[in-house]
Residue, then its C-alpha position, 0 to 999 in steps of 0.5 A: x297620626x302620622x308619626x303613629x304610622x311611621x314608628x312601627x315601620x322604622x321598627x321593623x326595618x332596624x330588626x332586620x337589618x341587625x339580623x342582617x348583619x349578624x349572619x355568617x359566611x357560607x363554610x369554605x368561603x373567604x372574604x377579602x374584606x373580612x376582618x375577622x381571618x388575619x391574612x399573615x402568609x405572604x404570596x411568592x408568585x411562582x418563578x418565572x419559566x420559559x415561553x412554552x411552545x408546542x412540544x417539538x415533533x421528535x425525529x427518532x436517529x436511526x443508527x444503521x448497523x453495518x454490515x460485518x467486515x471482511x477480515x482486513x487483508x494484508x496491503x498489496x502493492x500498487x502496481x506501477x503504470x508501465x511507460x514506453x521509456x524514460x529520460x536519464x543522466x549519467x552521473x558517474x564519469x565514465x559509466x559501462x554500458x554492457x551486452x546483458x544485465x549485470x557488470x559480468x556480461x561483455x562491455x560494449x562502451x562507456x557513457x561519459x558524465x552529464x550524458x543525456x540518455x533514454x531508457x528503454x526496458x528492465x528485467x523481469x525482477x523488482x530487485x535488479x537495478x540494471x536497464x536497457x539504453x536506447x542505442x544503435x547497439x542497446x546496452x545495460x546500465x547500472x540505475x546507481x550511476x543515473x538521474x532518471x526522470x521517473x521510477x525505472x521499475x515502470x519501464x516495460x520488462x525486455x529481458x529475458x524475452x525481448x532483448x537477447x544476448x549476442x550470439x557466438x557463432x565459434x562456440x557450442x552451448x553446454x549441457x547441465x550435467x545435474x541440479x540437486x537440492x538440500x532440503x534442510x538447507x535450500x541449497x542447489x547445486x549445478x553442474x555442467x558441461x565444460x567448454x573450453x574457451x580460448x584465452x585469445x577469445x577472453x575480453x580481457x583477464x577478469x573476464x569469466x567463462x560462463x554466466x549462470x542466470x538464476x530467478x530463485x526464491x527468496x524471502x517469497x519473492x522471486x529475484x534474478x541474478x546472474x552468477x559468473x563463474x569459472x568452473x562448470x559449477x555454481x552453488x546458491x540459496x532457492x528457498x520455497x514459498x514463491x508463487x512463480x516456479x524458479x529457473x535458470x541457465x547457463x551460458x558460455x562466454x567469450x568476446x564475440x558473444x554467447x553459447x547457449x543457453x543450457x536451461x537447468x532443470x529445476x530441482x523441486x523442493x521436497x520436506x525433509 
């Protein structure tokens, strides 16, 4: 009775389980384990890449555009700070210290070699060498014959203003007669009132009779020099483009000192 019992039941259970087993997978679904779809790719894992951090905050480079230039100018000179004197040794062996600034004025006495000597001024102009030495007498000295301690040009300027020539009590000043000027060739022309000078009262043979003291222009800068001269007359080159006028004057010469100065009046520059 029992085995009728039993055999319908073992029946119904192997039916179901066939069916069971014969059902396929759901459409899009895969299983790991199903035979049935071959697995032949073989997995790459995707190549290594860097720790990712949080993307760092950009800082915008803000490049400031400067504002426009001048047009450059040309380079001025740096101007020397002035000192109240300097140190200097004489060089040469016998070395002529002179009335005024230049080897024409009347000597006074000579510096032996390795002299010690102090400077005490210089001439209104960059390009004349000649300075004062401090003395009883001060004197004029040529920088060529000198070991200065320092540049001579940061000396304070004495001449034409400060330090004077000697004054000659037997003999009067001239008069400039006329000054021209060519334009074509910046020449000037001076002429002036001759004074006869004794040959007793000449320092010696090569002295001259008159010294003609000229600041002109050239090259746009205005330099002095002093032109001895024998005649009443002296020519020489002013050009024009100089920020500062030129000028001159004329002196007398003899052993006891000066007569003058007879100022000259400058001739302008005209276009031809």
């Amino acid at each position: 009775m029992i085995r009728k019992f039993l055999l319908p039941i073992l029946l119904i259970l192997v039916t179901i389980a066939c069916n069971f087993s014969a059902t396929p997978a759901p459409t899009g679904e895969s299983s790991a384990t199903d035979a049935s779809i071959p697995f032949t790719d073989t997995f790459t894992p995707p190549a290594p890449t860097a720790t990712q951090t949080a993307p760092a905050t950009l800082t915008a480079t803000v490049t400031e555009t400067p504002p426009p230039s001048e047009t450059p100018r040309p380079p001025t000179e740096t101007a020397i700070p002035t000192v109240p004197s300097l140190k200097a040794r004489v060089t040469a062996d016998r070395l002529s210290c002179r009335y005024g600034p230049g080897p024409e004025y009347l000597y006074l006495f000579a510096l032996r070699a390795t002299a010690n000597i102090k400077l005490i001024g210089r001439v209104d102009a960059d390009n004349w060498n000649w300075v004062l030495v401090e003395n009883q007498v001060p004197c004029w000295v040529n920088t060529d014959f000198l070991e200065i301690q320092g540049d001579f040009r940061s000396l304070p300027v004495v001449y034409p203003d400060v330090a004077k020539l000697p004054i000659t009590p037997y003999y009067p000043r001239s008069e400039v007669l006329s000054a021209e000027r060519n334009n074509n060739t910046n020449e000037v022309s001076v002429t002036w009132l001759e004074v006869p000078v004794s040959p007793g009262d000449f320092e010696d043979e090569t002295m001259f009779t008159y010294i003609v003291e000229v600041w002109r222009c050239e090259n746009g800068q205005v330099i002095f020099e002093p032109l001895p001269a024998n005649l009443a007359a002296v020519r020489f080159i002013d050009e024009p483009g100089c920020s500062e006028p030129s000028h001159g004057r004329v002196w007398v010469q003899e052993k006891h000192g000066y007569a003058g100065p007879a100022d000259i009046p400058w001739p302008e520059y005209t276009n031809p």
